[in-house]
Structure formats: structure tokens, C-alpha cells
C-alpha positions as MATLAB code, in Angstrom:
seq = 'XXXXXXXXXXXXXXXXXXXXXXXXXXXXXXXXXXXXXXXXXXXXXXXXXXXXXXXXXXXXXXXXXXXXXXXXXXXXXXXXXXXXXXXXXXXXXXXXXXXXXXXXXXXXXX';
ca = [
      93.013  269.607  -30.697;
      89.769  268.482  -29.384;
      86.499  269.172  -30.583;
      84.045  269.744  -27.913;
      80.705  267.841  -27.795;
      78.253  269.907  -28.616;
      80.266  271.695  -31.502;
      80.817  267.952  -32.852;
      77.122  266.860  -32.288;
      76.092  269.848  -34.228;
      78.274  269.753  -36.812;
      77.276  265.765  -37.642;
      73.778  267.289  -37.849;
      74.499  269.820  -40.345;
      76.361  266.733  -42.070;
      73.618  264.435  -41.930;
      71.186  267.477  -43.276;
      73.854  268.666  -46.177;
      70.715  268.909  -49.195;
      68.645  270.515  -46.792;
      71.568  273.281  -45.622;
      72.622  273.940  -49.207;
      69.072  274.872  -50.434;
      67.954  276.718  -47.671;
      70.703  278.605  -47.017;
      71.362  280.554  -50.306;
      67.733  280.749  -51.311;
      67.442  282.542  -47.474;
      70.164  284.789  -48.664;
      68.750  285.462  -51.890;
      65.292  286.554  -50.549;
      66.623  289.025  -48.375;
      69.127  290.195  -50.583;
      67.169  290.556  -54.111;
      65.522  294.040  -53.199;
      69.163  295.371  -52.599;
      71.590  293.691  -54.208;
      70.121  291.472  -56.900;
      74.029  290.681  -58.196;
      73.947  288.775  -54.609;
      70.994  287.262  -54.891;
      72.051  285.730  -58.193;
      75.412  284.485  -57.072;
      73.670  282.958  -53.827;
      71.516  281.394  -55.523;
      74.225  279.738  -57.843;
      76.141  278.735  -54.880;
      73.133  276.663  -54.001;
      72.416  274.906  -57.094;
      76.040  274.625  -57.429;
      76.790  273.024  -54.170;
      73.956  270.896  -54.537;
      75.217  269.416  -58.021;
      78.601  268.888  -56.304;
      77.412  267.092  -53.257;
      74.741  264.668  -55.208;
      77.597  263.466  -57.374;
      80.258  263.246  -54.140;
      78.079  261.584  -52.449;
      77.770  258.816  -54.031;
      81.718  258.441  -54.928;
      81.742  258.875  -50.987;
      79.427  256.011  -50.810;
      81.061  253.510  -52.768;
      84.565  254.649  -51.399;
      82.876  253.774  -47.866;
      81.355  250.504  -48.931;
      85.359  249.696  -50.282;
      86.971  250.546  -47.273;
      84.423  248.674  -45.325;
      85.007  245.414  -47.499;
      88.596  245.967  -47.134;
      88.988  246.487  -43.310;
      86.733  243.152  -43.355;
      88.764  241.806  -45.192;
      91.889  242.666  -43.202;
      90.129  241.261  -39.921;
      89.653  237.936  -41.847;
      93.256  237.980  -42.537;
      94.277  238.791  -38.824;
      92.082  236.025  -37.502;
      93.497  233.316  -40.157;
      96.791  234.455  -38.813;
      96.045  233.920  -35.475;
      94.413  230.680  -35.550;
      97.552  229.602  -37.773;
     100.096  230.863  -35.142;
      98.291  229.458  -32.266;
      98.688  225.572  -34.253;
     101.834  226.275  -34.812;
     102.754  226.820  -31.655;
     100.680  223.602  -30.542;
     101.892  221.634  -33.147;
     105.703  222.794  -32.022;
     105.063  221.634  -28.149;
     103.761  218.239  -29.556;
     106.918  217.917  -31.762;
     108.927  218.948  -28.051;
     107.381  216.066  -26.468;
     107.569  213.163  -28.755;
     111.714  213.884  -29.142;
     113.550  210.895  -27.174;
     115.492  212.553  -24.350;
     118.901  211.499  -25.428;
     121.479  211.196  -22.157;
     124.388  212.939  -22.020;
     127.612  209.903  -23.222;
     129.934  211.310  -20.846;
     128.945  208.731  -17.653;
     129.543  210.246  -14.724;
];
């Protein structure tokens, strides 16, 4: 399924303003709930400080998972270029080999 544009461009903006969503958000909820339903208000407001806690200490196993996978697909490109520039002297070094054999002629005359 495909996500359209402007659902995906708004959703990387609520991503890339996560803190800011999580405080507002419940503490919004909170104010306008406390004069009727203070149990709501409460709970709001523990959702907040609840998913902040939860994203300050993800984000920064999401950070150094990032920087890993980074330093591994690096790595892997290293790996893929090493293997080409060994396949493409092999395959020089072969044709070389091809050329320098003595053409032997076939014993049987004529």
C-alpha cells in the first residue's frame, strides 16, 4: 500500500517534532479536561510524562542502532567494491594467462 505525499510529509513532521507532540498534546488535554473530569486530566498528563521518558531513552538506543547499521552497510559497500576490483583482475589476469599458452597443432597432419 502506498502512502500518499502529503500524509507521509506530515507524518515525518510529527516524527521530527516527537518531544514537542508528547508535551503538548496531553497537557492540551489535561487543561480542558481538569474542570470535568480531573481522573482524565491526571491520566493525560501521565501519558505525557510517560511517553516522554520512553522516547528520551529510545531515542538514543535508536541512535546508536542507526549509527551501527550505517557502519555496517559501509562496511558491506567496502566489501562489494574489494570484490569487484578482485573479480575484474581475475578476469584480466585469466586473458593474459589465455594468451601466453603456445598454440599447440593438432599431430594428426592432414
Amino acid at each position: 500500500m502506498k502512502i500518499p505525499r502529503r500524509l507521509n510529509a506530515a507524518l515525518d513532521r510529527a516524527a521530527d517534532k516527537a518531544r514537542v507532540i508528547l508535551i503538548v498534546l496531553p497537557l492540551a488535554v489535561a487543561a480542558v479536561a481538569a474542570p470535568w473530569i480531573p481522573a482524565l486530566a491526571a491520566f493525560a498528563v501521565g501519558v505525557g510524562v510517560g511517553g516522554v521518558a520512553v522516547h528520551v531513552r529510545m531515542s538514543a538506543r535508536v541512535a546508536r542502532l542507526r549509527a551501527e547499521a550505517d557502519d555496517l552497510l559501509r562496511e558491506n559497500g567496502a566489501l562489494r567494491h574489494q570484490k569487484t576490483v578482485f573479480a575484474k583482475a581475475t578476469v584480466a589476469s585469466e586473458s593474459v594467462l589465455t594468451q601466453k599458452l603456445p598454440v599447440i597443432p593438432d599431430g594428426h597432419g592432414g
